[in-house]
C-alpha positions as CSV (number, residue, x, y, z in Angstrom):
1,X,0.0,0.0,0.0
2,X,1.4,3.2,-1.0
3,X,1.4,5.8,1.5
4,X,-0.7,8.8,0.6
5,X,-3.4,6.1,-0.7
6,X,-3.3,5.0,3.1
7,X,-3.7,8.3,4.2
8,X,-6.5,9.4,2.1
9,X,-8.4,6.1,3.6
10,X,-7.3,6.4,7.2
11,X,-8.3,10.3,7.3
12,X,-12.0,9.7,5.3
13,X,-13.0,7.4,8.2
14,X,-12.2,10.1,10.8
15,X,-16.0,11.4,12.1
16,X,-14.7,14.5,13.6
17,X,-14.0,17.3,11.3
18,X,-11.3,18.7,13.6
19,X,-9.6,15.6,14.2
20,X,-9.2,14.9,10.8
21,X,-7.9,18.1,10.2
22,X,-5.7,18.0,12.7
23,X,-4.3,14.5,11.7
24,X,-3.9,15.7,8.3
25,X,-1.5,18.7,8.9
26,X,0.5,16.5,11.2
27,X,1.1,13.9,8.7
28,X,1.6,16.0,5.8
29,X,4.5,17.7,8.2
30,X,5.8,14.6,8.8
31,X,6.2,13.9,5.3
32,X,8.3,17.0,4.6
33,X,10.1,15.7,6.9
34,X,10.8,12.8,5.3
35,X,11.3,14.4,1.9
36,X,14.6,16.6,3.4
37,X,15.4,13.2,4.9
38,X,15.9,11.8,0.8
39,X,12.3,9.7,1.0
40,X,11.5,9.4,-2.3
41,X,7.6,10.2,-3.2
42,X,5.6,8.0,-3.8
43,X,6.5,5.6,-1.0
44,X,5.1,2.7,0.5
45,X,4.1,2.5,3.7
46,X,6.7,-0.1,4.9
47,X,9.6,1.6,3.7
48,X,8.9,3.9,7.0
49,X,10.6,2.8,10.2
50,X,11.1,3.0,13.7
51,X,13.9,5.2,13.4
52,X,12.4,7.2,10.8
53,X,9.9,8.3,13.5
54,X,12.1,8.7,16.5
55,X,14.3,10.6,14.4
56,X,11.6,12.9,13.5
57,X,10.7,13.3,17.2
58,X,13.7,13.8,18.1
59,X,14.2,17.1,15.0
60,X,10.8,18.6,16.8
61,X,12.4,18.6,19.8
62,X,15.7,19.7,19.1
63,X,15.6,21.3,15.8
64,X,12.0,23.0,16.4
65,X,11.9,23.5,20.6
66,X,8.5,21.7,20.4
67,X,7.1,21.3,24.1
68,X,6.8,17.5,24.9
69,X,3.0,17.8,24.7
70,X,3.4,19.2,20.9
71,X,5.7,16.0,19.9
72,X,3.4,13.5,22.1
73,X,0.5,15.1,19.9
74,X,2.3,14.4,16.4
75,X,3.4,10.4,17.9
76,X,-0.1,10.0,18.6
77,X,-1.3,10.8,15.2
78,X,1.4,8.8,13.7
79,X,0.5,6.2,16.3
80,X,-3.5,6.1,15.2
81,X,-2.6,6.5,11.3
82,X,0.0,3.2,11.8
83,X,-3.0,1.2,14.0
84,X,-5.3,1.9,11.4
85,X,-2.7,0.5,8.7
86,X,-2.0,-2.3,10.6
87,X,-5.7,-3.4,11.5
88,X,-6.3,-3.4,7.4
89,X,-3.0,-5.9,7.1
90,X,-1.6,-3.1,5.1
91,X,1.6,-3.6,7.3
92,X,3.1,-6.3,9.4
93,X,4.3,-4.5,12.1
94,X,3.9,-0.7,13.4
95,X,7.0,1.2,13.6
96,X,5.6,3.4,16.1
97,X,5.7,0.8,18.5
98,X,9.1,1.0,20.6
99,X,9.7,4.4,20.4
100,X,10.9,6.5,23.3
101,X,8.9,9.8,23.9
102,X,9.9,12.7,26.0
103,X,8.4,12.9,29.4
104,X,5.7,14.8,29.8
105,X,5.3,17.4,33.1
106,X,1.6,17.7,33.1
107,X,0.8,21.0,34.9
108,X,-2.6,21.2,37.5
109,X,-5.7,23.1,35.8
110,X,-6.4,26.2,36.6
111,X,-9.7,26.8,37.7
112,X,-11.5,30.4,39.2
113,X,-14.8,30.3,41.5
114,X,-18.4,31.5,41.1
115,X,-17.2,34.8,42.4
116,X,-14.0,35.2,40.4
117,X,-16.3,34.3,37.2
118,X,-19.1,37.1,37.7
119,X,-15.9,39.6,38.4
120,X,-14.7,38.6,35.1
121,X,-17.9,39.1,33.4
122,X,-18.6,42.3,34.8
123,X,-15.3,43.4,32.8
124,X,-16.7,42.6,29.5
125,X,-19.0,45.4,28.4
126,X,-20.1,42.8,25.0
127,X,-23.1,40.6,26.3
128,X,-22.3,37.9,23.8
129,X,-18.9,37.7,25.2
130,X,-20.2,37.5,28.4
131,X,-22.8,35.3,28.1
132,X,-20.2,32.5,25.9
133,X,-18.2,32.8,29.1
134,X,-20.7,31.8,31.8
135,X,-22.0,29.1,29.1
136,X,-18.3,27.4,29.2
137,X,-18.2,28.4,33.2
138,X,-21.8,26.7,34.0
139,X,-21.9,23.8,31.3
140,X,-18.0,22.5,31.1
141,X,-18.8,22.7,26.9
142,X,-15.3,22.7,24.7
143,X,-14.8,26.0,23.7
144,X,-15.9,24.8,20.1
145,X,-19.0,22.6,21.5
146,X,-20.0,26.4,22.9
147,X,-19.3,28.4,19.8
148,X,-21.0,25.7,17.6
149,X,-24.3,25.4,19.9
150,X,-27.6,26.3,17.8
151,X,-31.1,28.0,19.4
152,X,-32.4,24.5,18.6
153,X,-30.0,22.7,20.4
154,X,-31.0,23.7,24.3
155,X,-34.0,22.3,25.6
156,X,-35.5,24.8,28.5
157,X,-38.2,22.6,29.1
158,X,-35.8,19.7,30.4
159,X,-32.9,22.2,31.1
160,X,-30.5,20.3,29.2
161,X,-28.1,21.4,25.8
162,X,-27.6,18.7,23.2
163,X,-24.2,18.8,22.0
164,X,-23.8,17.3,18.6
165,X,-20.8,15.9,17.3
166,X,-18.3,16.5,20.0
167,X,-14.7,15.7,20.5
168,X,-14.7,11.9,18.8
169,X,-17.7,13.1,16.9
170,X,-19.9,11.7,19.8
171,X,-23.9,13.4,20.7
172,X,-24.5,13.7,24.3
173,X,-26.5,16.3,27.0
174,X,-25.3,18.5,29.0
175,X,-27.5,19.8,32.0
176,X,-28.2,23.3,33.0
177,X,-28.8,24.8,36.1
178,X,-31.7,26.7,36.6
179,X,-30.6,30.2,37.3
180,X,-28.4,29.8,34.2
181,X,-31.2,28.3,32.1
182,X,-33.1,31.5,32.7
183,X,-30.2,34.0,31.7
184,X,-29.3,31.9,28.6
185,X,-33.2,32.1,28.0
186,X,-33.1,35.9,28.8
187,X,-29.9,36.7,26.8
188,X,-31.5,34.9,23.4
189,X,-34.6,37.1,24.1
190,X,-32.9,40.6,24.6
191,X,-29.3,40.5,24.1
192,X,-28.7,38.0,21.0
193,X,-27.7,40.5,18.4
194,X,-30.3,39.6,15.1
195,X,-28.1,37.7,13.1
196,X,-28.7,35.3,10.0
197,X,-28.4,31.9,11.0
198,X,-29.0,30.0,14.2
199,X,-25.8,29.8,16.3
200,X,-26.3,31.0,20.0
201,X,-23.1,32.9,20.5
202,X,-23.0,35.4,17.2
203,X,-21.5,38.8,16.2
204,X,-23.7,41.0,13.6
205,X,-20.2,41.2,11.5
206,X,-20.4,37.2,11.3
207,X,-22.8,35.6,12.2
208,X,-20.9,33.7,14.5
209,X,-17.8,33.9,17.2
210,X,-14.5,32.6,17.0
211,X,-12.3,31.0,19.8
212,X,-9.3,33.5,19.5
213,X,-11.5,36.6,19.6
214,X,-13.1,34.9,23.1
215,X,-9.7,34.2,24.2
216,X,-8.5,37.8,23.3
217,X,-11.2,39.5,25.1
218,X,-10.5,36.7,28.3
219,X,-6.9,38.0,28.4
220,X,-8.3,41.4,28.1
221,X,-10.3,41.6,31.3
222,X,-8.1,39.3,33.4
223,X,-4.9,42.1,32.7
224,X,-8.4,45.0,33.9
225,X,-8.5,42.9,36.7
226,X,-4.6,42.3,37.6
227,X,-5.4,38.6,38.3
228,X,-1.4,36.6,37.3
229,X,-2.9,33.6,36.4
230,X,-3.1,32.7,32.8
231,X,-7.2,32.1,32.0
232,X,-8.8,31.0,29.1
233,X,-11.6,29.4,27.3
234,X,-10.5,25.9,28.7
235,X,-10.0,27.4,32.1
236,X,-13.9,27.7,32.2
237,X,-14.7,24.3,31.5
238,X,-11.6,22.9,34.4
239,X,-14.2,25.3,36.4
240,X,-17.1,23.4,35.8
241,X,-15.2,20.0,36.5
242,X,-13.5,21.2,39.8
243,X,-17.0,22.8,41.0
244,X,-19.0,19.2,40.3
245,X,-16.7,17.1,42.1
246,X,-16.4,19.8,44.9
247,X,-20.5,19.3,44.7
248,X,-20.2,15.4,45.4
249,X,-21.4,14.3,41.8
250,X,-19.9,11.0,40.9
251,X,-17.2,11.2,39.3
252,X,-18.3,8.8,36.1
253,X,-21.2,11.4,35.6
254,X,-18.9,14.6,35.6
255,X,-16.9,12.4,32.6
256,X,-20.1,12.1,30.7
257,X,-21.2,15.7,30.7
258,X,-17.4,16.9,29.8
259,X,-17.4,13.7,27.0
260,X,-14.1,12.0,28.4
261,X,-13.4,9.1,26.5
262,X,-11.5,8.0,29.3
263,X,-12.4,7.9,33.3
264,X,-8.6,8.9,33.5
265,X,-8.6,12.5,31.8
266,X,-11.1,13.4,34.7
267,X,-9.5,12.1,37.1
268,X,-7.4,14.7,37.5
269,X,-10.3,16.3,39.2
270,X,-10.5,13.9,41.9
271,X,-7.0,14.5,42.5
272,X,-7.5,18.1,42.4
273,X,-9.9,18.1,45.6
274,X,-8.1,15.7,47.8
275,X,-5.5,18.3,47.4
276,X,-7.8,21.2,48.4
277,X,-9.3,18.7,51.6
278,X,-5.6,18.2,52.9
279,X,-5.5,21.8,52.4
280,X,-7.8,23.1,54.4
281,X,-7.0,20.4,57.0
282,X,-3.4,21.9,57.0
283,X,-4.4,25.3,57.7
284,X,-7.0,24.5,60.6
Protein backbone atom coordinates (compact mmCIF):
# COMPACT_ATOMS: atom_id res chain seq x y z
CA UNK A 1 0.00 0.00 0.00
CA UNK A 2 1.44 3.25 -0.97
CA UNK A 3 1.44 5.85 1.49
CA UNK A 4 -0.68 8.75 0.59
CA UNK A 5 -3.40 6.15 -0.71
CA UNK A 6 -3.27 4.97 3.10
CA UNK A 7 -3.70 8.31 4.17
CA UNK A 8 -6.54 9.44 2.11
CA UNK A 9 -8.42 6.08 3.59
CA UNK A 10 -7.32 6.43 7.18
CA UNK A 11 -8.35 10.33 7.30
CA UNK A 12 -12.01 9.70 5.32
CA UNK A 13 -12.98 7.40 8.17
CA UNK A 14 -12.17 10.10 10.78
CA UNK A 15 -15.97 11.36 12.06
CA UNK A 16 -14.72 14.46 13.56
CA UNK A 17 -14.05 17.30 11.29
CA UNK A 18 -11.33 18.75 13.56
CA UNK A 19 -9.64 15.55 14.18
CA UNK A 20 -9.20 14.88 10.79
CA UNK A 21 -7.87 18.11 10.19
CA UNK A 22 -5.74 18.04 12.73
CA UNK A 23 -4.29 14.52 11.73
CA UNK A 24 -3.92 15.73 8.29
CA UNK A 25 -1.48 18.65 8.88
CA UNK A 26 0.55 16.45 11.19
CA UNK A 27 1.10 13.94 8.75
CA UNK A 28 1.60 16.04 5.81
CA UNK A 29 4.50 17.74 8.25
CA UNK A 30 5.84 14.60 8.81
CA UNK A 31 6.17 13.88 5.26
CA UNK A 32 8.30 17.01 4.56
CA UNK A 33 10.12 15.68 6.87
CA UNK A 34 10.83 12.85 5.26
CA UNK A 35 11.31 14.42 1.88
CA UNK A 36 14.59 16.62 3.37
CA UNK A 37 15.39 13.18 4.89
CA UNK A 38 15.90 11.76 0.80
CA UNK A 39 12.32 9.68 0.95
CA UNK A 40 11.53 9.44 -2.26
CA UNK A 41 7.65 10.18 -3.20
CA UNK A 42 5.59 8.04 -3.80
CA UNK A 43 6.46 5.64 -1.03
CA UNK A 44 5.10 2.73 0.49
CA UNK A 45 4.07 2.55 3.73
CA UNK A 46 6.66 -0.09 4.85
CA UNK A 47 9.56 1.60 3.72
CA UNK A 48 8.90 3.89 6.96
CA UNK A 49 10.57 2.76 10.23
CA UNK A 50 11.07 3.03 13.67
CA UNK A 51 13.89 5.15 13.42
CA UNK A 52 12.35 7.20 10.82
CA UNK A 53 9.86 8.28 13.51
CA UNK A 54 12.14 8.68 16.53
CA UNK A 55 14.31 10.59 14.43
CA UNK A 56 11.55 12.95 13.48
CA UNK A 57 10.66 13.34 17.18
CA UNK A 58 13.74 13.75 18.15
CA UNK A 59 14.19 17.14 15.01
CA UNK A 60 10.77 18.56 16.81
CA UNK A 61 12.39 18.58 19.82
CA UNK A 62 15.74 19.69 19.15
CA UNK A 63 15.56 21.28 15.78
CA UNK A 64 11.97 22.97 16.37
CA UNK A 65 11.90 23.46 20.57
CA UNK A 66 8.49 21.66 20.35
CA UNK A 67 7.11 21.32 24.06
CA UNK A 68 6.84 17.47 24.89
CA UNK A 69 2.96 17.76 24.71
CA UNK A 70 3.42 19.19 20.88
CA UNK A 71 5.69 16.02 19.85
CA UNK A 72 3.36 13.52 22.14
CA UNK A 73 0.50 15.14 19.86
CA UNK A 74 2.30 14.42 16.42
CA UNK A 75 3.37 10.40 17.94
CA UNK A 76 -0.06 9.99 18.64
CA UNK A 77 -1.33 10.77 15.17
CA UNK A 78 1.41 8.80 13.74
CA UNK A 79 0.47 6.16 16.32
CA UNK A 80 -3.49 6.08 15.24
CA UNK A 81 -2.55 6.46 11.30
CA UNK A 82 0.03 3.20 11.85
CA UNK A 83 -3.00 1.22 14.03
CA UNK A 84 -5.29 1.90 11.37
CA UNK A 85 -2.70 0.54 8.72
CA UNK A 86 -1.99 -2.29 10.55
CA UNK A 87 -5.75 -3.42 11.47
CA UNK A 88 -6.25 -3.40 7.45
CA UNK A 89 -3.00 -5.92 7.09
CA UNK A 90 -1.64 -3.07 5.13
CA UNK A 91 1.61 -3.63 7.31
CA UNK A 92 3.09 -6.27 9.36
CA UNK A 93 4.35 -4.46 12.08
CA UNK A 94 3.92 -0.70 13.40
CA UNK A 95 7.01 1.19 13.64
CA UNK A 96 5.55 3.41 16.08
CA UNK A 97 5.68 0.83 18.53
CA UNK A 98 9.13 1.01 20.62
CA UNK A 99 9.70 4.40 20.42
CA UNK A 100 10.94 6.53 23.31
CA UNK A 101 8.86 9.80 23.94
CA UNK A 102 9.94 12.74 26.01
CA UNK A 103 8.41 12.92 29.43
CA UNK A 104 5.74 14.83 29.76
CA UNK A 105 5.32 17.39 33.08
CA UNK A 106 1.60 17.74 33.13
CA UNK A 107 0.79 20.97 34.86
CA UNK A 108 -2.62 21.16 37.46
CA UNK A 109 -5.71 23.09 35.79
CA UNK A 110 -6.38 26.19 36.65
CA UNK A 111 -9.73 26.84 37.73
CA UNK A 112 -11.51 30.42 39.18
CA UNK A 113 -14.83 30.30 41.46
CA UNK A 114 -18.36 31.51 41.11
CA UNK A 115 -17.17 34.80 42.41
CA UNK A 116 -14.03 35.24 40.39
CA UNK A 117 -16.25 34.34 37.20
CA UNK A 118 -19.06 37.05 37.67
CA UNK A 119 -15.94 39.59 38.39
CA UNK A 120 -14.71 38.58 35.09
CA UNK A 121 -17.94 39.06 33.36
CA UNK A 122 -18.57 42.34 34.79
CA UNK A 123 -15.28 43.36 32.75
CA UNK A 124 -16.75 42.64 29.47
CA UNK A 125 -19.02 45.36 28.41
CA UNK A 126 -20.12 42.80 24.96
CA UNK A 127 -23.08 40.57 26.32
CA UNK A 128 -22.32 37.92 23.79
CA UNK A 129 -18.94 37.66 25.20
CA UNK A 130 -20.17 37.53 28.37
CA UNK A 131 -22.77 35.27 28.05
CA UNK A 132 -20.20 32.50 25.89
CA UNK A 133 -18.18 32.80 29.07
CA UNK A 134 -20.66 31.82 31.80
CA UNK A 135 -21.98 29.08 29.15
CA UNK A 136 -18.35 27.40 29.16
CA UNK A 137 -18.20 28.45 33.16
CA UNK A 138 -21.78 26.67 34.00
CA UNK A 139 -21.88 23.76 31.27
CA UNK A 140 -17.98 22.50 31.06
CA UNK A 141 -18.76 22.71 26.89
CA UNK A 142 -15.32 22.75 24.73
CA UNK A 143 -14.81 26.02 23.75
CA UNK A 144 -15.86 24.78 20.14
CA UNK A 145 -19.00 22.61 21.50
CA UNK A 146 -19.98 26.44 22.88
CA UNK A 147 -19.29 28.38 19.78
CA UNK A 148 -21.02 25.72 17.61
CA UNK A 149 -24.27 25.38 19.88
CA UNK A 150 -27.55 26.29 17.79
CA UNK A 151 -31.10 27.97 19.43
CA UNK A 152 -32.39 24.48 18.63
CA UNK A 153 -30.05 22.66 20.40
CA UNK A 154 -31.01 23.66 24.28
CA UNK A 155 -33.97 22.30 25.57
CA UNK A 156 -35.45 24.77 28.47
CA UNK A 157 -38.18 22.62 29.13
CA UNK A 158 -35.84 19.74 30.44
CA UNK A 159 -32.91 22.16 31.06
CA UNK A 160 -30.53 20.30 29.19
CA UNK A 161 -28.07 21.35 25.79
CA UNK A 162 -27.61 18.74 23.21
CA UNK A 163 -24.19 18.77 21.97
CA UNK A 164 -23.83 17.28 18.61
CA UNK A 165 -20.79 15.87 17.29
CA UNK A 166 -18.34 16.50 20.00
CA UNK A 167 -14.75 15.71 20.46
CA UNK A 168 -14.73 11.89 18.78
CA UNK A 169 -17.66 13.13 16.89
CA UNK A 170 -19.88 11.66 19.81
CA UNK A 171 -23.85 13.42 20.71
CA UNK A 172 -24.49 13.74 24.28
CA UNK A 173 -26.52 16.32 26.97
CA UNK A 174 -25.34 18.50 28.97
CA UNK A 175 -27.52 19.79 32.01
CA UNK A 176 -28.24 23.26 33.01
CA UNK A 177 -28.77 24.83 36.13
CA UNK A 178 -31.72 26.67 36.64
CA UNK A 179 -30.56 30.24 37.30
CA UNK A 180 -28.43 29.76 34.17
CA UNK A 181 -31.19 28.25 32.11
CA UNK A 182 -33.13 31.49 32.66
CA UNK A 183 -30.23 34.05 31.73
CA UNK A 184 -29.32 31.90 28.64
CA UNK A 185 -33.21 32.12 27.96
CA UNK A 186 -33.13 35.94 28.80
CA UNK A 187 -29.87 36.71 26.78
CA UNK A 188 -31.53 34.91 23.42
CA UNK A 189 -34.63 37.08 24.07
CA UNK A 190 -32.94 40.57 24.61
CA UNK A 191 -29.27 40.47 24.06
CA UNK A 192 -28.70 37.98 21.00
CA UNK A 193 -27.74 40.53 18.37
CA UNK A 194 -30.32 39.62 15.12
CA UNK A 195 -28.10 37.68 13.06
CA UNK A 196 -28.65 35.29 10.00
CA UNK A 197 -28.41 31.87 11.00
CA UNK A 198 -29.03 29.97 14.21
CA UNK A 199 -25.79 29.85 16.27
CA UNK A 200 -26.31 31.04 20.02
CA UNK A 201 -23.10 32.90 20.45
CA UNK A 202 -23.00 35.41 17.25
CA UNK A 203 -21.53 38.81 16.19
CA UNK A 204 -23.75 40.97 13.59
CA UNK A 205 -20.21 41.23 11.45
CA UNK A 206 -20.40 37.17 11.26
CA UNK A 207 -22.80 35.62 12.16
CA UNK A 208 -20.88 33.69 14.48
CA UNK A 209 -17.85 33.91 17.19
CA UNK A 210 -14.45 32.58 17.05
CA UNK A 211 -12.27 30.98 19.81
CA UNK A 212 -9.34 33.46 19.45
CA UNK A 213 -11.48 36.57 19.60
CA UNK A 214 -13.09 34.95 23.06
CA UNK A 215 -9.70 34.17 24.20
CA UNK A 216 -8.54 37.76 23.26
CA UNK A 217 -11.24 39.48 25.15
CA UNK A 218 -10.51 36.69 28.35
CA UNK A 219 -6.91 37.97 28.41
CA UNK A 220 -8.26 41.42 28.08
CA UNK A 221 -10.33 41.57 31.27
CA UNK A 222 -8.08 39.27 33.40
CA UNK A 223 -4.94 42.12 32.72
CA UNK A 224 -8.35 44.98 33.94
CA UNK A 225 -8.50 42.92 36.66
CA UNK A 226 -4.64 42.26 37.55
CA UNK A 227 -5.35 38.55 38.27
CA UNK A 228 -1.45 36.60 37.31
CA UNK A 229 -2.93 33.60 36.43
CA UNK A 230 -3.13 32.68 32.79
CA UNK A 231 -7.21 32.10 32.04
CA UNK A 232 -8.82 30.95 29.12
CA UNK A 233 -11.64 29.43 27.33
CA UNK A 234 -10.49 25.86 28.72
CA UNK A 235 -10.01 27.41 32.12
CA UNK A 236 -13.93 27.66 32.16
CA UNK A 237 -14.67 24.28 31.55
CA UNK A 238 -11.62 22.91 34.43
CA UNK A 239 -14.24 25.30 36.39
CA UNK A 240 -17.06 23.39 35.78
CA UNK A 241 -15.15 20.03 36.45
CA UNK A 242 -13.54 21.16 39.78
CA UNK A 243 -17.02 22.80 41.01
CA UNK A 244 -19.03 19.23 40.27
CA UNK A 245 -16.66 17.15 42.15
CA UNK A 246 -16.43 19.77 44.89
CA UNK A 247 -20.55 19.32 44.66
CA UNK A 248 -20.15 15.40 45.38
CA UNK A 249 -21.39 14.32 41.76
CA UNK A 250 -19.93 10.99 40.90
CA UNK A 251 -17.15 11.25 39.32
CA UNK A 252 -18.32 8.84 36.11
CA UNK A 253 -21.25 11.40 35.58
CA UNK A 254 -18.91 14.62 35.59
CA UNK A 255 -16.92 12.43 32.56
CA UNK A 256 -20.05 12.12 30.75
CA UNK A 257 -21.20 15.71 30.69
CA UNK A 258 -17.37 16.94 29.77
CA UNK A 259 -17.39 13.72 27.04
CA UNK A 260 -14.07 12.04 28.41
CA UNK A 261 -13.37 9.11 26.52
CA UNK A 262 -11.51 7.97 29.30
CA UNK A 263 -12.44 7.95 33.32
CA UNK A 264 -8.56 8.89 33.46
CA UNK A 265 -8.65 12.50 31.76
CA UNK A 266 -11.11 13.35 34.69
CA UNK A 267 -9.45 12.05 37.13
CA UNK A 268 -7.38 14.73 37.47
CA UNK A 269 -10.35 16.28 39.25
CA UNK A 270 -10.54 13.95 41.86
CA UNK A 271 -7.03 14.51 42.46
CA UNK A 272 -7.48 18.07 42.39
CA UNK A 273 -9.89 18.06 45.56
CA UNK A 274 -8.14 15.67 47.84
CA UNK A 275 -5.49 18.26 47.44
CA UNK A 276 -7.79 21.16 48.37
CA UNK A 277 -9.25 18.69 51.62
CA UNK A 278 -5.58 18.15 52.89
CA UNK A 279 -5.49 21.82 52.43
CA UNK A 280 -7.77 23.15 54.37
CA UNK A 281 -7.00 20.41 56.96
CA UNK A 282 -3.43 21.91 57.03
CA UNK A 283 -4.41 25.35 57.71
CA UNK A 284 -6.99 24.52 60.58
Amino acid sequence: MMWLEAKKQFLEQLSAASTRKGYSQNLMQFEQYLATEGMLVPFKLTEVTKEHIQSYLNHLETEKQCKASTSQRYYYALSSFFTYAWEKKWISFRPTIGVELKTLVKKKPVFITKRECHELIQQIPNLVIAMAILCQFETGLRVAECLALKIDDISFDCNRILVKEGKGGKNRFVPMNSTFSRKLANYLIHDRPVVEGSYVFATKRTGKLSAAYLNREIKKAVQALGWKQHITCHTLRHSFASHQMNSGVPIVQIQRWLGHESLASTGVYAHLELDREINQQLNV
